[in-house]
N, C-alpha and C positions, 0 to 999 in steps of 0.2 A: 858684744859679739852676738850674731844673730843665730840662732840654732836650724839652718837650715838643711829641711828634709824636701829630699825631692817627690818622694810620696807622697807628702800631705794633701795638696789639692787634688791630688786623686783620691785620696781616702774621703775629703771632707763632698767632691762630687759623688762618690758610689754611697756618701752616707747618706748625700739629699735625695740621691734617686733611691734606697729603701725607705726611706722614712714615707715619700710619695708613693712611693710603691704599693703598698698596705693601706693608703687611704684611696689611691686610682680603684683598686679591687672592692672598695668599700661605696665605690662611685659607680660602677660597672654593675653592683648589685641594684642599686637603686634606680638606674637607667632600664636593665632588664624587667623590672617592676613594671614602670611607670612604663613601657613600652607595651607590656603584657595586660595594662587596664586602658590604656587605648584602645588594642586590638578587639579586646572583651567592649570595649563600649560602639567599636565600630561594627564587626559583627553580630552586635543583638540589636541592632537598628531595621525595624521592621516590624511587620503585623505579627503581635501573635497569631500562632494556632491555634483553628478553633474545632471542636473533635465532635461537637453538635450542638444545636441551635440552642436549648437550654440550657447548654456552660456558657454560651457567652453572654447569656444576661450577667451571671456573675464574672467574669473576666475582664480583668484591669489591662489598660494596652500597655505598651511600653512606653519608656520616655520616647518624644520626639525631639529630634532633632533636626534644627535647621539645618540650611545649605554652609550657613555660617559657620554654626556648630562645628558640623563635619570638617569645613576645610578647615578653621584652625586644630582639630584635632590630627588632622592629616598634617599640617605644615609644625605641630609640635612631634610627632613621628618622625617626621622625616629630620627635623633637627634631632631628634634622639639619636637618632640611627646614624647622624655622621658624630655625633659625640661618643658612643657605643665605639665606632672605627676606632677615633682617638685613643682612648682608653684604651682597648685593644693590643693597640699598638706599643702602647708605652708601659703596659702590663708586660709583656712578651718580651720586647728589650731587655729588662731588667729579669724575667724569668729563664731566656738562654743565659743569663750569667749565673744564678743561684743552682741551674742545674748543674753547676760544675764542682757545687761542694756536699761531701759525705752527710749523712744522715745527722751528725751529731754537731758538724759545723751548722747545719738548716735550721736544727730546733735554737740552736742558740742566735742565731740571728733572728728565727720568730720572735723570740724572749724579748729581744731587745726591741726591733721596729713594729712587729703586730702587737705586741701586748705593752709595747710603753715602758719596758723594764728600766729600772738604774742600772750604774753599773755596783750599786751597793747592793742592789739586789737580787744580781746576775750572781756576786759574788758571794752573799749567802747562801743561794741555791747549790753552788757548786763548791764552798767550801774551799774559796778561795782569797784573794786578797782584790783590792781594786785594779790597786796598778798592775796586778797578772793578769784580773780579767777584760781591762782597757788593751795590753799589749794582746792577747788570744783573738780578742776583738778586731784589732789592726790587721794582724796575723791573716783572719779570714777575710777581709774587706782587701787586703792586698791581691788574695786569691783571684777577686771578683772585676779585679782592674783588666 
């Protein structure tokens, strides 16, 4: 006899979209990055300033960059930027549904998808048992369907 729940593939999809969830936001950080040392490398392309004739005997130029240089750093941007969209995107789906649950259902799904928790150690923390805190767990992931 097969124990069928009509829930479940919904649970086990809303589980894979938080587990992704939490690493897309961990992707999103490292894209704003690497966007942000582009731009820093694109706008400092150019002559220093020079404030009079005796600082620039000592004045080092800046790196040059070629025409090359510049466009693959242009065309690694611009691929940022539509991956940045993505992310975005798939952050936010997943964020109008979390914003549907109370403060205390939130941190306990941080527990479990940002920080990697067990549920042995969901269940220490709360002074509970497994199977109560796999069913509380269900509980709020049904919330989110």
């Amino acid at each position: 006899m097969i124990n069928e729940d009509p829930y479940r593939e919904d649970l086990q999809v809303i589980d894979r979209e938080l587990r992704n969830h939490y690493e897309y936001k961990n992707q999103l950080e490292d894209v704003n990055y690497r966007i942000a040392e582009i731009d820093a490398q694109l706008t400092s392309i150019g002559s220093p300033r020079i404030m009079s004739p005796d600082e620039a005997k000592y004045q080092k130029g800046t790196k040059i960059y070629s025409n090359l240089n510049m466009l693959d750093l242009f065309q690694e941007q611009d691929e940022l930027m539509k991956q940045k969209q993505d992310l975005l995107y798939l952050i936010s789906r997943v964020q109008m549904k979390l914003n549907k649950l109370d403060e205390v259902d939130m941190q306990l799904i941080e527990q479990r998808y940002k920080y990697k928790k067990t549920l042995r150690e969901l269940a220490q923390n709360m002074y509970n048992g497994k199977s109560t805190m796999s069913r509380r767990l269900d509980d709020i992931l049904l919330k989110l369907i």
